[in-house]
C-alpha positions, 0 to 999 in steps of 0.5 A: 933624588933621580939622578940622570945619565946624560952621557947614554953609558953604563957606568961601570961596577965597582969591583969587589976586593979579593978575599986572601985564601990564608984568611979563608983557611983560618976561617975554616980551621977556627969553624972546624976547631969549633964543630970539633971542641962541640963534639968534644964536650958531647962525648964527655957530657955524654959519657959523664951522663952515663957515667952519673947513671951507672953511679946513681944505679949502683948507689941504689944497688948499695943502698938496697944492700944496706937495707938487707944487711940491716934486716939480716943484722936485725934478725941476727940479735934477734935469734941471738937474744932467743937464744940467750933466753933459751940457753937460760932456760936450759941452764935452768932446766939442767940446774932443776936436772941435776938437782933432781938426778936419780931421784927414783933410784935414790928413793930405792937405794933408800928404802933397800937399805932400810928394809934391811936393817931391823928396828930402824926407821927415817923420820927426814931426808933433806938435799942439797945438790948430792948431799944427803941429811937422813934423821931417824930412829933405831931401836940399837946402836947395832941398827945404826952401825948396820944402817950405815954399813948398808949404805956403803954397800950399796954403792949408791952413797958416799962419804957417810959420816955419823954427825949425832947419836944420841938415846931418846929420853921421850922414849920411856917403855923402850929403847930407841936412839935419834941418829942423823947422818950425813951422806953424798948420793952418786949414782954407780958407774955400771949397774947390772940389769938385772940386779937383785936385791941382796937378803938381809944380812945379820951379823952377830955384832956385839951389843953396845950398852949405851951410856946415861947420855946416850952418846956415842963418839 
């Protein structure tokens, strides 16, 4: 539609209504509270961020640590289970050692003591731990009482206890008697370095005539 001013005058504006200064400032406080509140949230999604990195660094830390920790605990039950085994080798080791201590002197202690006594032979030794078993043969009792007499002296034996003695019936051209002896090798608490073998000693011991069994108590 052309509308048409017949008068030949300006028709005048509207006028605008005035905004009130109260409601601009509550525009721009609530505009500024916003900008604020936005800020606010950044920093803390910020600062969580961050703080969600450090907790997930130290999370890996940890987990690296528990990793180690469960090697060295690996390694740990593995030395622990060597030794173990080690220690029952050792143990065995020991057991076999002391079983087999002074196995040299006792040897030597042994055939000192028989080269001393006259007309006496062993024909067995058996041992368990330090205990001794000795069979032989003798031609006298005499000979055993000096066996034995040689075996405490020699500071090698102790506790020898006469466990049989008796006359050899197979033994028809000559004399002999079985004995058997019980007896605990220990060796001397000081032994010299240069320590002789003693002579032999014969001591003018009466002969003991052996009875029909042959027997001696």
């Amino acid at each position: 539609m052309i509308h048409i001013n017949l008068l030949g005058r300006a028709r005048p504006k509207a006028a605008r209504a005035a905004v009130p200064l109260e409601a601009t400032l509550q525009v721009v406080f609530f505009m500024l509270s916003i900008v604020v509140a936005v800020g606010i949230l950044y920093y803390d999604w910020h600062s969580m961020k961050a703080q969600s990195a450090d907790v997930r660094s130290h999370i890996q830390r940890l987990n690296g640590e528990k990793a180690r920790l469960e090697q060295l605990k690996a390694q740990v039950e593995g030395a622990e289970k060597q030794r173990v085994v080690l220690q029952q080798r050792i143990n065995i080791i020991e057991e076999l050692q002391r079983n087999r201590t002074g196995g040299q002197e006792l040897l030597d202690a042994l055939a000192n003591t028989v080269s001393r006594t006259d007309t006496l032979w062993l024909t067995s030794m058996s041992r368990k731990g330090q205990a001794l078993n000795l069979k032989g043969t003798a031609g006298s009792i005499n000979a055993v009482a000096n066996f034995i007499t040689q075996l405490r002296r020699s500071g090698y034996f102790d506790q020898v206890e006469i466990k049989d003695s008796v006359q050899d019936p197979a033994a028809t051209s000559v004399q002999l008697f079985n004995f058997e002896l019980n007896v605990v090798f220990a060796l001397p608490q000081t032994a010299p370095a240069t320590a002789s073998p003693q002579p032999a000693t014969h001591t003018n011991t009466p002969q003991v005539v052996p009875t029909s069994s042959g027997r001696k108590g």
